[in-house]
N, C-alpha and C positions, 0 to 999 in steps of 0.2 A: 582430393575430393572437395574441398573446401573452397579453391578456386573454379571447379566446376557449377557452383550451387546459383541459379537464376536469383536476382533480389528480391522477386515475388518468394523464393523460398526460404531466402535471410531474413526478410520481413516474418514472414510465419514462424520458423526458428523464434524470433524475438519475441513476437507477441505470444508466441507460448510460454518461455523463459518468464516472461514479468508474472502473468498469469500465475503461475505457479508459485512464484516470488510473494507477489501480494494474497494467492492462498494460504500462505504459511507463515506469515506476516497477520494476514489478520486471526489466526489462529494462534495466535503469540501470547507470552504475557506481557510481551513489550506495549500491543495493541490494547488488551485490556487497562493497562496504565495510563494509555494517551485518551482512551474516552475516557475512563475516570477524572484525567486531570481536566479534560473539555467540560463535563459535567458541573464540577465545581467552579468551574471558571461561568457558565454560562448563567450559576444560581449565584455567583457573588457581583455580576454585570446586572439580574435583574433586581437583586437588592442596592442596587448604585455604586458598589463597594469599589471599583474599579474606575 
């Protein structure tokens, strides 16, 4: 079945996959850490600290 599939429908496969990927990803604690650590980075860049 897999070699039956048109690329317009491996493409759709994919873009669903990421989709899903970066839902659950941004619903992370990992994601919550990486805007935290942007956050602090962007108030010690406006204090010159950087």
């Amino acid at each position: 079945m897999r070699n039956r599939m048109k690329e317009s429908g491996v493409e759709k496969a994919r873009d669903q996959a990421l989709k899903r990927l970066r839902d659950r990803y941004r619903n992370s604690f990992a994601w919550e850490l990486r805007r935290a650590r942007q956050m602090v980075l962007e108030v010690m860049c406006t204090e010159h600290l950087c």
